[in-house]
N, C-alpha and C positions, 0 to 999 in steps of 0.2 A: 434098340429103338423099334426093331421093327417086330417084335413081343408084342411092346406097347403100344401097337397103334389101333389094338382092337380097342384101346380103351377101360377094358377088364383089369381091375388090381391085381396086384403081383405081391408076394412077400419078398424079399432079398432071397430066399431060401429056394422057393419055385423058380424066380428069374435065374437064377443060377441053373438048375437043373432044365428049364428049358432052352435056355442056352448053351446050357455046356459050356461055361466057362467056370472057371475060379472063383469059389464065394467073396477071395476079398479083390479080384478081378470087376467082379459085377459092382460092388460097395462103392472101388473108386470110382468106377465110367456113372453110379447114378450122382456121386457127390458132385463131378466134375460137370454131369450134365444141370443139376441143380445150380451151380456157380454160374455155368454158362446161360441159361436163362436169365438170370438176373442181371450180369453184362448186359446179355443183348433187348431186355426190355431199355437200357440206359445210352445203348452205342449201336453202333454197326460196324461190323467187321467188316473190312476190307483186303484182299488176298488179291495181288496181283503178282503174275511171273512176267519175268525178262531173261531169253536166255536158259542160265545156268539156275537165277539166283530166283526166289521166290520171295515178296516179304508181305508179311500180316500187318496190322494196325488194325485200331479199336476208334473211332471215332466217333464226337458227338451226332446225337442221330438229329437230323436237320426235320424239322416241322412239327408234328402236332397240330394244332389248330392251323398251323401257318400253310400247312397244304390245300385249305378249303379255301373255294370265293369267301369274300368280308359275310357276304349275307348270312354262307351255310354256318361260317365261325359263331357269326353273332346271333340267328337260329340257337347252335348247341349251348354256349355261354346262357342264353338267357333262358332253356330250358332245363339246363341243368344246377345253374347258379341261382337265377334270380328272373323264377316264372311269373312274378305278378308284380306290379307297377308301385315302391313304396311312397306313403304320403309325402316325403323329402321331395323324391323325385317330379311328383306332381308342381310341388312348391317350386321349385327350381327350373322344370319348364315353363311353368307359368311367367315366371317374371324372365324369364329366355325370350317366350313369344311376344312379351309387353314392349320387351327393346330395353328393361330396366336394368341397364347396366352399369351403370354412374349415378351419383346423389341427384344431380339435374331432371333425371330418367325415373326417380324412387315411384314407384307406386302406393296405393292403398294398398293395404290385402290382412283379414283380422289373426291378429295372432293367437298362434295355441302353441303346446308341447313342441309340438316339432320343428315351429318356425325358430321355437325358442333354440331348438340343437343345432339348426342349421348358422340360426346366428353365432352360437358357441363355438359351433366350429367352422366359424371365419368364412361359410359360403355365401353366406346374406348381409349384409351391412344392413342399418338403420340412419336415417337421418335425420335430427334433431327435431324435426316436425311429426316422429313415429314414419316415416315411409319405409322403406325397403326398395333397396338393388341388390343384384349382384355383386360379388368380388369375382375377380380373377378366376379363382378357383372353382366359385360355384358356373361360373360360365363354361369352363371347360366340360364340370362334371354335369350339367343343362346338355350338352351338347353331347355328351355320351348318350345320356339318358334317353336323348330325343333319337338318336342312331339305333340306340339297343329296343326302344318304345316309339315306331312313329308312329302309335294311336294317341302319343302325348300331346299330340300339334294341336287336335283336338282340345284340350282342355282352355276352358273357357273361364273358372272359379276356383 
């Protein structure tokens, strides 16, 4: 490892000779350290002594996004997932901001394509008079939207 840490490529053939170890010496310690990388991008190891006795474990690695405030999360989610605002999403805060949650509550609002998927897939209901609410579902997904987008509160049409 510490060959490598100029960063300079190595063949197995020169690592060995700058080393001074064993050619199938070096082979195993790079396979083993390949292995180990890939573990520890998925776990973390933990080594604790007591005593005599010493014991390892490999455990899942706790966080990811879950280490950051909501804001920084939702910052990185939306620049790396979903950097611009889709016309669903639009449609879906909209009738969030109207209060159009229930048939009583339906709105106007003119239909196209995508009002059409959103009804298809069960975010939008329709009320026998053409209006539009919310289900369940699109309220919840309003309420993301608006979390991951509050330039959406804004929208007015």
């Amino acid at each position: 490892m510490e060959i490598l840490e100029s960063g300079e490529p190595y063949t197995l053939n020169r690592l060995t000779q700058e080393s001074g170890l064993n050619f199938r010496t070096v082979k195993k310690a790079v396979e083993l350290l390949q292995k180990s990388q890939k573990l520890l991008r998925e776990r973390i190891l933990e080594v604790s002594t007591a005593e005599k006795l010493t014991i390892i474990r490999a455990r899942e690695r706790a966080g990811g996004l879950a280490l950051y405030p909501e804001k920084i999360q939702q910052l990185i989610i939306r620049t790396a997932y979903y950097p611009t605002v889709s016309r669903e999403e639009e449609i879906l805060a909209y009738l969030f901001i109207a209060n159009a949650s229930d048939a009583s509550r339906a709105v106007d609002i003119p239909e196209d394509s995508k009002l059409g998927g959103l009804l298809e897939a069960e975010h939008v209901a329709r009320t026998p008079g053409g209006r539009y609410y919310l289900t369940s579902d699109g309220q919840t997904i309003a309420r993301g939207a608006l979390r991951l987008y509050p330039e959406l509160k804004d929208v007015t049409g």
